[in-house]
C-alpha positions as a Markdown table, in Angstrom:
| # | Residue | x | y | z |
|---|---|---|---|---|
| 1 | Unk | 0.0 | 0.0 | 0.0 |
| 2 | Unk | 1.9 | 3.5 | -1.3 |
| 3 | Unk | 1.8 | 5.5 | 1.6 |
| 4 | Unk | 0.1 | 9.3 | 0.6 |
| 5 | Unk | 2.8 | 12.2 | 0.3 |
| 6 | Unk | 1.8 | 15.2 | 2.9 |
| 7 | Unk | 1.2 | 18.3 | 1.1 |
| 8 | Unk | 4.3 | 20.8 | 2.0 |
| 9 | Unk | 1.5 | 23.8 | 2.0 |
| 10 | Unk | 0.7 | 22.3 | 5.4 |
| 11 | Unk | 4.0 | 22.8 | 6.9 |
| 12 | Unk | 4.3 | 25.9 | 5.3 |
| 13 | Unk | 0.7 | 26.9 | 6.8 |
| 14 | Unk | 1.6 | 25.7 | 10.8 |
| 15 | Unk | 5.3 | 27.7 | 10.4 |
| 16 | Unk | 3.2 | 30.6 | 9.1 |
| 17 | Unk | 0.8 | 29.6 | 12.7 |
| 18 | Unk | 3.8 | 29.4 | 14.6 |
| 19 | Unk | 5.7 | 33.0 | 13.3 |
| 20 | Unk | 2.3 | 34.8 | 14.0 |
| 21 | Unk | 2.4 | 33.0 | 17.5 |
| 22 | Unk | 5.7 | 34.0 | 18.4 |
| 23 | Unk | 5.2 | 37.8 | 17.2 |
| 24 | Unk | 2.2 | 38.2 | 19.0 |
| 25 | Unk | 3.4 | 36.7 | 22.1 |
| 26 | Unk | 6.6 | 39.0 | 22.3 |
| 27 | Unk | 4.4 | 41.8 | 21.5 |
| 28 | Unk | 2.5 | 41.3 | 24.8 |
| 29 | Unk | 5.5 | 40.8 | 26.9 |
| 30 | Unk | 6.8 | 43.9 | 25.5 |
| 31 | Unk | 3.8 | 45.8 | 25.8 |
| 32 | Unk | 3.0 | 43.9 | 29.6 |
| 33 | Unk | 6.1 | 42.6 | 30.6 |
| 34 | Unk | 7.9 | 45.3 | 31.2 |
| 35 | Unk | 7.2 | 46.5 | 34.7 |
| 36 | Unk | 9.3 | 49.9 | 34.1 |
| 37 | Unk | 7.5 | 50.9 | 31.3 |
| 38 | Unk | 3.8 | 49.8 | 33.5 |
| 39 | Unk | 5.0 | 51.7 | 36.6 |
| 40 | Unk | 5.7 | 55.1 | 33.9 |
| 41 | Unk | 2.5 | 55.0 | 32.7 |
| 42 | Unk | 1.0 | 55.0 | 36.1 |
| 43 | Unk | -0.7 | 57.7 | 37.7 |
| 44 | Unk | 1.7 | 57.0 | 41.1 |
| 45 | Unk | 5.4 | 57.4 | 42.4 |
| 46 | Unk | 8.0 | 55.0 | 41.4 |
| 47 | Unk | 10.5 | 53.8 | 44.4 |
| 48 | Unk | 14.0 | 52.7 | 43.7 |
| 49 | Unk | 17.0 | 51.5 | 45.9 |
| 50 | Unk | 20.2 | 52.1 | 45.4 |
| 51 | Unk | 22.7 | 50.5 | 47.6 |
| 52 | Unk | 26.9 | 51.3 | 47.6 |
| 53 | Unk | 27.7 | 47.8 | 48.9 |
| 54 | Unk | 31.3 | 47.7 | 50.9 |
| 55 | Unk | 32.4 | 44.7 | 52.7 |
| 56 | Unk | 29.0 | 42.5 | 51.4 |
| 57 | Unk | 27.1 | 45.2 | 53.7 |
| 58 | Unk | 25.7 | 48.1 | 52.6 |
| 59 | Unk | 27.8 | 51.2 | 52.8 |
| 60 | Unk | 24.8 | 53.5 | 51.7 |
| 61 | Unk | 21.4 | 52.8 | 51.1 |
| 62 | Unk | 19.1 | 55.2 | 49.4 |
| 63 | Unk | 15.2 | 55.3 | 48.2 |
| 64 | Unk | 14.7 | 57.6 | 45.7 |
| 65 | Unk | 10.8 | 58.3 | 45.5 |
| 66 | Unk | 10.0 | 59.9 | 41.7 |
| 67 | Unk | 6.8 | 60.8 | 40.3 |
| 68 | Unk | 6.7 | 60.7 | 36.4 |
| 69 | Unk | 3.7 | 64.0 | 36.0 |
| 70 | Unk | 5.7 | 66.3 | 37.8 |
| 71 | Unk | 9.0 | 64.9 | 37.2 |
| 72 | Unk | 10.0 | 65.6 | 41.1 |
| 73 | Unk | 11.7 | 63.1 | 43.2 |
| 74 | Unk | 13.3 | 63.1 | 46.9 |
| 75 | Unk | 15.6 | 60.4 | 48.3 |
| 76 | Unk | 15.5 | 59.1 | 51.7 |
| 77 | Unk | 18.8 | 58.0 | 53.2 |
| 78 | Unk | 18.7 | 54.9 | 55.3 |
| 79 | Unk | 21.2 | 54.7 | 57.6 |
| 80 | Unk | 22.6 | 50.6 | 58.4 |
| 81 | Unk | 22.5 | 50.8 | 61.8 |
| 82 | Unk | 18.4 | 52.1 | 62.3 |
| 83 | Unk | 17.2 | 49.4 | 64.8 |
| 84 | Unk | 14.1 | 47.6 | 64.2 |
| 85 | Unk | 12.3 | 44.1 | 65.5 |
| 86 | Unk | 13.4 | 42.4 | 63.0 |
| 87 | Unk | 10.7 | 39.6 | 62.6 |
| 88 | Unk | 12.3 | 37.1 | 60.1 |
| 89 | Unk | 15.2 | 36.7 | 63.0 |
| 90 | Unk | 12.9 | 37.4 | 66.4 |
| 91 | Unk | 15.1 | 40.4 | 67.9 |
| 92 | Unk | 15.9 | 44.0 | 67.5 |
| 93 | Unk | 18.8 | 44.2 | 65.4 |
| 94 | Unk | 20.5 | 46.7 | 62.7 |
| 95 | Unk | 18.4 | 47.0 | 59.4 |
| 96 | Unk | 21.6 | 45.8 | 57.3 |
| 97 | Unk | 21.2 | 42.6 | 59.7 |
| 98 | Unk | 19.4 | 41.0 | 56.7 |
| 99 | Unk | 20.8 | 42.1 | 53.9 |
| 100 | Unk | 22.4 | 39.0 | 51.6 |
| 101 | Unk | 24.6 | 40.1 | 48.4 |
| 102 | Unk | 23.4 | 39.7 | 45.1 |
| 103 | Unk | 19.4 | 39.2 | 46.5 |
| 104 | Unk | 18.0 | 42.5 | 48.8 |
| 105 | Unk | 14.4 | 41.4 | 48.7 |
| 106 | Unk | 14.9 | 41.1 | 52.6 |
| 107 | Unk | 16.8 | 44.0 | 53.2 |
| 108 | Unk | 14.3 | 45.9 | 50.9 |
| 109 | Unk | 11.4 | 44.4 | 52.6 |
| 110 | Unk | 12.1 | 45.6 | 56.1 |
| 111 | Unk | 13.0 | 49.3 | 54.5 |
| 112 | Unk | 9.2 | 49.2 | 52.7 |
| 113 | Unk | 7.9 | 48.2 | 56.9 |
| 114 | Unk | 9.9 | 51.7 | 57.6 |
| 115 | Unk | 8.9 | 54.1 | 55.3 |
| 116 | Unk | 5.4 | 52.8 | 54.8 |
| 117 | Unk | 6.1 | 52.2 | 51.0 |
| 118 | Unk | 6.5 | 49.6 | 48.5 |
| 119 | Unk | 9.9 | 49.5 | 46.6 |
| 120 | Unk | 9.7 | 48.4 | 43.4 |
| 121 | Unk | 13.0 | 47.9 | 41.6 |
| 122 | Unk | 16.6 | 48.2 | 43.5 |
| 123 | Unk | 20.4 | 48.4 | 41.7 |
| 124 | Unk | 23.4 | 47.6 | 43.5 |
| 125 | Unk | 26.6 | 49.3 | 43.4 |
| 126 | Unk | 29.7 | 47.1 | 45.1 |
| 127 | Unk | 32.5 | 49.3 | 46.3 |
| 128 | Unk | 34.8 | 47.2 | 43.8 |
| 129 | Unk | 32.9 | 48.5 | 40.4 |
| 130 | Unk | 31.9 | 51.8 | 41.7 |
| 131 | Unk | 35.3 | 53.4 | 40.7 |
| 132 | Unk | 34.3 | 51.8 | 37.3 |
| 133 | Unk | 31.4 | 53.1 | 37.2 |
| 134 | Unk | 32.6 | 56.8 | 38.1 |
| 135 | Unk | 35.7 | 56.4 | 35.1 |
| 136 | Unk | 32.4 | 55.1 | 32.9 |
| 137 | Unk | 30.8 | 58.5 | 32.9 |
| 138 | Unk | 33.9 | 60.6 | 33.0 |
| 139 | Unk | 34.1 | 61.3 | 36.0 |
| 140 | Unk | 32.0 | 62.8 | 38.8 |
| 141 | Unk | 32.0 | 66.3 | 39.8 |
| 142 | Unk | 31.2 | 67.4 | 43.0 |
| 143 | Unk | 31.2 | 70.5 | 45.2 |
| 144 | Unk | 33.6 | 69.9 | 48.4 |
| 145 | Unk | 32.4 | 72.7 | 51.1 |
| 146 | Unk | 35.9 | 71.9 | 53.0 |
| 147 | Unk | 39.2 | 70.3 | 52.5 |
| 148 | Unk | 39.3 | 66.1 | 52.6 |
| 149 | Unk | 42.6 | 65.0 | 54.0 |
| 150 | Unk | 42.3 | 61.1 | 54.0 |
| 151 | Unk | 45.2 | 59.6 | 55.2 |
| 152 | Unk | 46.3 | 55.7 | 54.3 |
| 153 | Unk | 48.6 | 53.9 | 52.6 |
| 154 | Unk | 47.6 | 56.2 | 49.5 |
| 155 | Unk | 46.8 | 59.6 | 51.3 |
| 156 | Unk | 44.2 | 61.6 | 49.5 |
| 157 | Unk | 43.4 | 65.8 | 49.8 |
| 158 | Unk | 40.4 | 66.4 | 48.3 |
| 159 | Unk | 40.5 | 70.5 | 48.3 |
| 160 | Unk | 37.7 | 72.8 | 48.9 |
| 161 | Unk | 35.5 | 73.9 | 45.4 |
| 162 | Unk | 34.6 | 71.9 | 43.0 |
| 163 | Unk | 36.0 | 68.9 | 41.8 |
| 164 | Unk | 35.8 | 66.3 | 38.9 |
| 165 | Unk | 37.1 | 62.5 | 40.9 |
| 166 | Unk | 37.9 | 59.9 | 38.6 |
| 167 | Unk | 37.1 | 56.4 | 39.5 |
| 168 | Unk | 39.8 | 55.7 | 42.5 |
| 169 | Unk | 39.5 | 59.0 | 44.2 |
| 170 | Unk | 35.5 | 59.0 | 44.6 |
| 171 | Unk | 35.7 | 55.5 | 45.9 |
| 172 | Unk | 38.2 | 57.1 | 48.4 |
| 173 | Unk | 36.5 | 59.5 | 49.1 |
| 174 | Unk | 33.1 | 57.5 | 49.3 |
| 175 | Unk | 34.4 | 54.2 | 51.2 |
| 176 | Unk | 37.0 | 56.3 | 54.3 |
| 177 | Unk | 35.7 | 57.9 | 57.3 |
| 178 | Unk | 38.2 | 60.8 | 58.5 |
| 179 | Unk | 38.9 | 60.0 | 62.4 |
| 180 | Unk | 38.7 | 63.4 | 63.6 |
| 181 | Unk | 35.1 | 64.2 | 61.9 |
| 182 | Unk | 31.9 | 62.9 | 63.3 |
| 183 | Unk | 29.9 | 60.4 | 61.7 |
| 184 | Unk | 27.6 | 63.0 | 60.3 |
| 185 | Unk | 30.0 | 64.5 | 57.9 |
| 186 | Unk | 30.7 | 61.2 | 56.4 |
| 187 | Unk | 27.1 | 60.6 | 56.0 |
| 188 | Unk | 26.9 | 64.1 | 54.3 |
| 189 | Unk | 30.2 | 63.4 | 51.9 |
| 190 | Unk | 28.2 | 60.1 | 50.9 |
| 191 | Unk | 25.0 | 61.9 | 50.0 |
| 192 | Unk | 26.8 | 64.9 | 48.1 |
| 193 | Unk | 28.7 | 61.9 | 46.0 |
| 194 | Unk | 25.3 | 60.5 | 45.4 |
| 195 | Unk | 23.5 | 63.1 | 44.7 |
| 196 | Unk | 26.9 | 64.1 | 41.6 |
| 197 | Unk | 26.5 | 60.5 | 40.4 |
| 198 | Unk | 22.3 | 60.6 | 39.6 |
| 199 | Unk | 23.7 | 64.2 | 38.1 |
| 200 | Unk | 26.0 | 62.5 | 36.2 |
| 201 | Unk | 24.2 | 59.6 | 34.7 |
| 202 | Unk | 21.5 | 61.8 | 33.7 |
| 203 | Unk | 24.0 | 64.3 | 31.5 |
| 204 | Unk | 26.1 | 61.1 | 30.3 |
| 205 | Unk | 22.5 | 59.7 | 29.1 |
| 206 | Unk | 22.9 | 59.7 | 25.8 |
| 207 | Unk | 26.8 | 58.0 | 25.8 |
| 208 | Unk | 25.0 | 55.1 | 28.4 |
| 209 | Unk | 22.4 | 54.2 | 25.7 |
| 210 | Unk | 25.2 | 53.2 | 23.4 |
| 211 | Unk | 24.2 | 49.5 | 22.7 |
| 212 | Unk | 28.2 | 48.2 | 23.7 |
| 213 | Unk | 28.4 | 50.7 | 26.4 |
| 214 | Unk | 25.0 | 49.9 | 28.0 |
| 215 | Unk | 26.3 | 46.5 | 28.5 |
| 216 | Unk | 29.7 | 47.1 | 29.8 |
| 217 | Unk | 27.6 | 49.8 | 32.4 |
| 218 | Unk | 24.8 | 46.9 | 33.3 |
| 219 | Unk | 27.8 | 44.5 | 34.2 |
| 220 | Unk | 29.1 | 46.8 | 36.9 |
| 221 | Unk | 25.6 | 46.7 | 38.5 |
| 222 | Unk | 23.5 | 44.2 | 40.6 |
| 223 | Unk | 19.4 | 44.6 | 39.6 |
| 224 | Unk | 16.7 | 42.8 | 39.2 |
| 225 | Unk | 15.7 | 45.2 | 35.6 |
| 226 | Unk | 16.9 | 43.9 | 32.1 |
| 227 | Unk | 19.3 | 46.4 | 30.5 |
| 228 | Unk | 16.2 | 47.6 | 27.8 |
| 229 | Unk | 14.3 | 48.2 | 31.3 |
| 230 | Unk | 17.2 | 49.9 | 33.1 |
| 231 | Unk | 17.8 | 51.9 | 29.7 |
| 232 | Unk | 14.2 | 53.2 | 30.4 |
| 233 | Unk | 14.5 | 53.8 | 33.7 |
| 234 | Unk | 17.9 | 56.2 | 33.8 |
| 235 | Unk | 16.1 | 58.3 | 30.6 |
| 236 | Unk | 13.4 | 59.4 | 33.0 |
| 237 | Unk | 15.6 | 60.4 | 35.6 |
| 238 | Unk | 17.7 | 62.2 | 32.7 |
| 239 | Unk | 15.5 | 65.1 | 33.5 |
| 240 | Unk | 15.7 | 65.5 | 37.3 |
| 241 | Unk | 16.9 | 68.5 | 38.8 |
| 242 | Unk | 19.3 | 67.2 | 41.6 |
| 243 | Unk | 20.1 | 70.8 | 42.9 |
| 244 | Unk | 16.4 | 70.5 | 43.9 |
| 245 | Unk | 16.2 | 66.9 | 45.1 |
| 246 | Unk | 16.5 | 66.9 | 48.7 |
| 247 | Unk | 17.9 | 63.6 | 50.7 |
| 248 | Unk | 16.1 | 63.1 | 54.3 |
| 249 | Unk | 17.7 | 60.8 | 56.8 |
| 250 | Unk | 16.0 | 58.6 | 58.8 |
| 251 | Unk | 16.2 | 60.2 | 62.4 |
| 252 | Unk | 16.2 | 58.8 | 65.7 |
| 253 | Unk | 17.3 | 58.2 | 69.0 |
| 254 | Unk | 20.9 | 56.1 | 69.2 |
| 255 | Unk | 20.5 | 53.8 | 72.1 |
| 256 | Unk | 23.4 | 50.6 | 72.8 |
| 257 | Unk | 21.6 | 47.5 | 72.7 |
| 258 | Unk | 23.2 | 43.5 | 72.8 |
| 259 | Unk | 26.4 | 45.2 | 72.5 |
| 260 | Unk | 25.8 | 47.4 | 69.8 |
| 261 | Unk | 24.6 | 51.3 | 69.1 |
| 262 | Unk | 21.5 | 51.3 | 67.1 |
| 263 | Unk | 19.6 | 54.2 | 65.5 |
| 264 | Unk | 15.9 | 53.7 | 67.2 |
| 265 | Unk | 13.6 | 55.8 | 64.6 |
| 266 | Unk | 11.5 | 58.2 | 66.7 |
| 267 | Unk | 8.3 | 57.4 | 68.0 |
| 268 | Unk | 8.7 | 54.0 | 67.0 |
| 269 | Unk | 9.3 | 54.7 | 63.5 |
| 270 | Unk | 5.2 | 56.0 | 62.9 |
| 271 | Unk | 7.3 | 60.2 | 62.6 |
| 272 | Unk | 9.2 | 58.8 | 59.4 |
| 273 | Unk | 6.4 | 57.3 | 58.2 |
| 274 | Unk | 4.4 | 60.8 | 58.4 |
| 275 | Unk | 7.2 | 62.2 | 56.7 |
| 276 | Unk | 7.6 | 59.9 | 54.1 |
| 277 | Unk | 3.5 | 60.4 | 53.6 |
| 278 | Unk | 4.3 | 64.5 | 53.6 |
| 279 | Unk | 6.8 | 64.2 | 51.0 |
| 280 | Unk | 4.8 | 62.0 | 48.0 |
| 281 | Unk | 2.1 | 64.2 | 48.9 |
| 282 | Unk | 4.3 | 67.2 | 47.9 |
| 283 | Unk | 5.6 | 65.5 | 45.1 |
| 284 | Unk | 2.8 | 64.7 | 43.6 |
| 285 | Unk | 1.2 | 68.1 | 44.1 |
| 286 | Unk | 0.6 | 69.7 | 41.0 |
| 287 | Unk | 1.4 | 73.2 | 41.8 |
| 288 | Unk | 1.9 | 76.4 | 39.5 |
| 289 | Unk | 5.4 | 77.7 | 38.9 |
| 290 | Unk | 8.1 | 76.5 | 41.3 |
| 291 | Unk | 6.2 | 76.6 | 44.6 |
| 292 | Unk | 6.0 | 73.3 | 45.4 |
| 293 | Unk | 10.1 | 73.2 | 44.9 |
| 294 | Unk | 10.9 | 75.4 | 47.4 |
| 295 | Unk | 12.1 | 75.0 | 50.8 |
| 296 | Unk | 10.7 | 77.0 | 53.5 |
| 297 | Unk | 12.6 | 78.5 | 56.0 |
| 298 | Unk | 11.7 | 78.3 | 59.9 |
| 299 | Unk | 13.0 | 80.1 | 62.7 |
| 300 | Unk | 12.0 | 77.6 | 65.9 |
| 301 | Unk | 12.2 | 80.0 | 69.4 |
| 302 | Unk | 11.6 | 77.9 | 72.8 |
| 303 | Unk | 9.1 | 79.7 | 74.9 |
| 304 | Unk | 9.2 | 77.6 | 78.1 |
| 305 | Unk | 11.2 | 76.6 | 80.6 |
| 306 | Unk | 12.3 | 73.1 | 78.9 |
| 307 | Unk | 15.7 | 73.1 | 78.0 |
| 308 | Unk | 16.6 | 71.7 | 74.5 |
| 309 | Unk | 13.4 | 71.4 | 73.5 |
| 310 | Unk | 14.2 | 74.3 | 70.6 |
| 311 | Unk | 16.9 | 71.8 | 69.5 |
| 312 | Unk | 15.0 | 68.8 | 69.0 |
| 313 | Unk | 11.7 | 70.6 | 67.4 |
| 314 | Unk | 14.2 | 71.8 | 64.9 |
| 315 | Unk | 15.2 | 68.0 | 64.3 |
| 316 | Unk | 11.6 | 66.9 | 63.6 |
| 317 | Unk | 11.1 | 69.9 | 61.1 |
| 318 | Unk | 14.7 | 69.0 | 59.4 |
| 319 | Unk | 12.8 | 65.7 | 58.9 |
| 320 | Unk | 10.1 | 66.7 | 57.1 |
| 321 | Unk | 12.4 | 68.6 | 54.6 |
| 322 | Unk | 12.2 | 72.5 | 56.4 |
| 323 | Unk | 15.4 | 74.7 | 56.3 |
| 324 | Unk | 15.8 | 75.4 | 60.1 |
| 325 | Unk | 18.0 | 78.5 | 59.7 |
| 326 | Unk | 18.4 | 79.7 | 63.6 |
| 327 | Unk | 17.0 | 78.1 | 66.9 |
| 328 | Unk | 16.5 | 80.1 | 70.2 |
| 329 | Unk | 14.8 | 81.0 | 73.3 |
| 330 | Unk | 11.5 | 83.5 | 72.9 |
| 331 | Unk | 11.5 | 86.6 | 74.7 |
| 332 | Unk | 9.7 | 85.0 | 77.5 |
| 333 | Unk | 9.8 | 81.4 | 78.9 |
| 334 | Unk | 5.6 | 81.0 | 80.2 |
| 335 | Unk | 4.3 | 81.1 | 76.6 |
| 336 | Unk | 0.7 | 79.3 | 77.4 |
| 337 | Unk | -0.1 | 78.9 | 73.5 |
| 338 | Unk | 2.4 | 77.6 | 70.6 |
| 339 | Unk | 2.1 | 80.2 | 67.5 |
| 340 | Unk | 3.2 | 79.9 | 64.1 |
| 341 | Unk | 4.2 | 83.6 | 62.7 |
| 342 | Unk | 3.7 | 83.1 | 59.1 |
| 343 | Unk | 5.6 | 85.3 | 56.8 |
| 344 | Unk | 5.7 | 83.1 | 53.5 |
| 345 | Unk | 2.6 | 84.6 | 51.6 |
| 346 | Unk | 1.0 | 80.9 | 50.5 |
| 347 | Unk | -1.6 | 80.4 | 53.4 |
| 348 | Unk | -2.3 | 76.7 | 52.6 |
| 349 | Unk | 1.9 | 75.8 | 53.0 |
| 350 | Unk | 1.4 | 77.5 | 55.9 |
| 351 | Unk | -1.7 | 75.0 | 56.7 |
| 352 | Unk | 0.6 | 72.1 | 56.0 |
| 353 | Unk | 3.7 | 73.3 | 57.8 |
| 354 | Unk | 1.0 | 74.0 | 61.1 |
| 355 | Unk | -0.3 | 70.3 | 60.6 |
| 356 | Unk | 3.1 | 68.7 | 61.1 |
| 357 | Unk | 2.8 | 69.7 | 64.8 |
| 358 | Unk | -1.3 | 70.0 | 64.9 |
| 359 | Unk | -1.3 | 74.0 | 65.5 |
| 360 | Unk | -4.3 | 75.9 | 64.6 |
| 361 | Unk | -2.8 | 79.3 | 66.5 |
| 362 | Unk | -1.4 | 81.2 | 63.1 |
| 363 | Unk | -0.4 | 84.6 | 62.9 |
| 364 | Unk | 0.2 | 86.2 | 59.5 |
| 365 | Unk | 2.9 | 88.8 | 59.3 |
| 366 | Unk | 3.5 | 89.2 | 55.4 |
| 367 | Unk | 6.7 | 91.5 | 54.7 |
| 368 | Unk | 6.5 | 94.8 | 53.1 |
| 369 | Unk | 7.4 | 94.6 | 49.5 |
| 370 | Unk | 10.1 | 96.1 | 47.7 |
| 371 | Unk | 9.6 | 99.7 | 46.5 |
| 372 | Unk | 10.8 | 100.2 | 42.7 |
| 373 | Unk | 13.8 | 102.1 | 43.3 |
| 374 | Unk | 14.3 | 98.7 | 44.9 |
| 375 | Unk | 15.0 | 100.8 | 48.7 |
| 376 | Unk | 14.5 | 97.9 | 51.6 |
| 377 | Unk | 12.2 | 98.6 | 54.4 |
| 378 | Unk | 13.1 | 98.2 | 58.1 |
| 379 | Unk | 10.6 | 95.5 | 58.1 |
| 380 | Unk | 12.3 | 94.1 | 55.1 |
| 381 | Unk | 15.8 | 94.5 | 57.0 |
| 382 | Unk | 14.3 | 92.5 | 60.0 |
| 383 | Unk | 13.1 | 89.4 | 58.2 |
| 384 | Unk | 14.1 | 86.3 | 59.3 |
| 385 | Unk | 12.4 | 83.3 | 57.8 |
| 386 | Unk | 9.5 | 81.6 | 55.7 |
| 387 | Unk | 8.4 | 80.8 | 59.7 |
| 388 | Unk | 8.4 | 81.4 | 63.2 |
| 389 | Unk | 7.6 | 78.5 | 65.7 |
| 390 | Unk | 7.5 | 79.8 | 69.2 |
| 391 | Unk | 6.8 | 77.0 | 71.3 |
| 392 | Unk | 4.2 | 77.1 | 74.2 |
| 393 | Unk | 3.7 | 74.6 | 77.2 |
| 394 | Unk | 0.8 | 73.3 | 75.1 |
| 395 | Unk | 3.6 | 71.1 | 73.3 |
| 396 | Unk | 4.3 | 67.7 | 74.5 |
| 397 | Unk | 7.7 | 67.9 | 72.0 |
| 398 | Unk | 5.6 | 66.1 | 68.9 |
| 399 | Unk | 2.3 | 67.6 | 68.9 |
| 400 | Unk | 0.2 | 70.8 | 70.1 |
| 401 | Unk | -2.2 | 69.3 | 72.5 |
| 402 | Unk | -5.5 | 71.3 | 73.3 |
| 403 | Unk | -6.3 | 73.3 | 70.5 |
């Protein structure tokens, strides 16, 4: 019995079935599966963490928060030693306590408990590539407010101005801690050097697209995103204004527990939750002009008998992103009643500043304008700041009780 020949228009027909397959299938993944290009089109704020990892720990760990529509972001610096309850090990330990190299989904997991957010892509910067990085795009230019003298078996001066570092000097200047500064101005050198790199990615843009540099770049870098999404990512933060991207720290009390000093967020972390709240609310704010970039000055005077109580209400502003330019006693020390003195012009920032603390006592006091000669007034002479907080026995040192 001959056996029947098949008819080659069939397999022409299911390659044809296949192709068509294939196409339309990568069409939806490109279209669906590509959760930068989802999270762009979103009406909401996009969370990333970036982490300068040293020693398999991280060095640095930031959470920039940017929201596409008004192309605004701020960064929240998490510092390694914040102290939480830690539930995946059952004590109170560092944050960094959980951080494993090469997968952060725990270590991002217990910053989203913090800030009250949800983090949804992270990059990785090891302490060996970062000087690759830096010699990637050229170099990194920074402002240094005072000279850097790092001594070691290759001693570095960074002078004061500005300064281009190539790849070895800003992981020097990145990775030492100077023994006769305090911690704080390392953790201020870090966020400067930061702040020059996002600057610097976003004007190198163009050269990181470059099909065989965009690789080389993605190997010195440890994320979860494809190159194409990454690609994607780094053009919309092309646009971001640094000068006007402020970095919050995480602020708290540091306390020495099991053998350790640990940074215990204030008010059992629920104040940098508020904060972090605050700040996507004034991001996503769609306000006219440049308003909504602006920081506000505040002048905080203590008007009781509480000593240091100035000091620390000027902390908790600092942490909602307010300039505290000057902090003092009031002329009297039995102040019943906190009051706001508002001289910044915009009576709902005023609102929002008063709501941080929950006082409704507000006392407008706008400044005289300029005349057009451009002579100052006295009362122009005698300005001091956006705001005046005098505090009043009324304040339990977080909120204005009894209003």
């Amino acid at each position: 019995m001959r056996r029947k020949n098949k008819d080659p228009s069939v397999f022409l027909l299911a390659a044809i079935v296949l192709l068509l397959a294939a196409g339309i299938f990568a069409a939806v993944y490109t279209l669906r599966g590509d959760p930068v290009e989802e999270a762009l089109s979103g009406d909401r704020v996009i969370n990333v963490l970036f982490v300068i990892e040293q020693n398999q720990k991280p060095l640095s760990a930031y959470v920039l928060m940017y929201y596409p529509a008004t192309k605004r972001a701020a960064i929240f610096d998490i510092p390694g030693e914040t102290g939480l309850l830690i539930t995946r090990i059952n004590r109170v330990d560092r944050i960094d306590a959980v951080y494993s190299p090469g997968r952060v989904s725990g270590f991002e997991s217990e910053i989203e408990g913090l800030l009250g957010i949800d983090i949804g892509f992270s990059i990785v910067f090891t302490m060996e590539n970062l000087g690759k990085i830096v010699d990637l795009l050229e170099g990194v230019e920074l402002f240094i407010p005072a000279p850097v003298d790092i001594r070691g078996d290759e001693p570095v001066l960074f002078p004061s101005g500005i300064t281009r570092l190539d790849g070895d000097k800003a992981a020097a200047y990145v990775r030492h801690e100077v023994p006769e500064e305090g911690r704080d101005a390392a953790v201020f050198r870090r966020q400067r050097f930061f702040l020059g790199l996002l600057r610097r990615q976003g004007e190198m843009n163009g050269v990181l697209k470059n099909p065989a540099v965009a690789r080389l770049y993605q190997s010195f870098l440890h994320t979860g995103m494809s190159r194409r999404e990454r690609i994607r990512l780094f053009d919309e933060f092309a646009s971001l204004d640094t000068d006007r991207t402020n970095i919050q720290s995480v602020g708290g009390n540091l306390r020495e527990l099991s053998g350790q000093t640990l940074l215990i967020p204030f008010y059992d972390g629920s104040l940098i939750k508020e904060i972090v709240r605050q700040t996507l609310a004034a991001l996503t704010r769609q306000s006219a002009g440049s308003l909504s970039e602006r920081v506000f000055t505040v002048e905080v005077l203590n008007g009781t008998a509480v000593n240091g109580l100035a000091g620390r209400t000027a902390e908790l502003l600092r942490g909602f992103g307010y300039d505290v330019i000057s902090i003092g006693n009031a002329d009297q020390a039995d102040y019943e009643k906190t009051e706001i003195i508002d001289r910044s012009g915009h009576g709902d920032i005023a609102e929002t500043f008063a709501e941080i603390i929950r006082c409704g006592n507000i006392r407008v006091e706008i400044p005289l304008e300029e005349t057009p000669e451009g002579d100052l007034t006295i009362r122009n002479l005698e300005y001091r700041s956006d705001f005046t907080l005098i505090i009043g026995r009324d304040f339990d040192g977080r909120y204005v009780r009894g209003n």
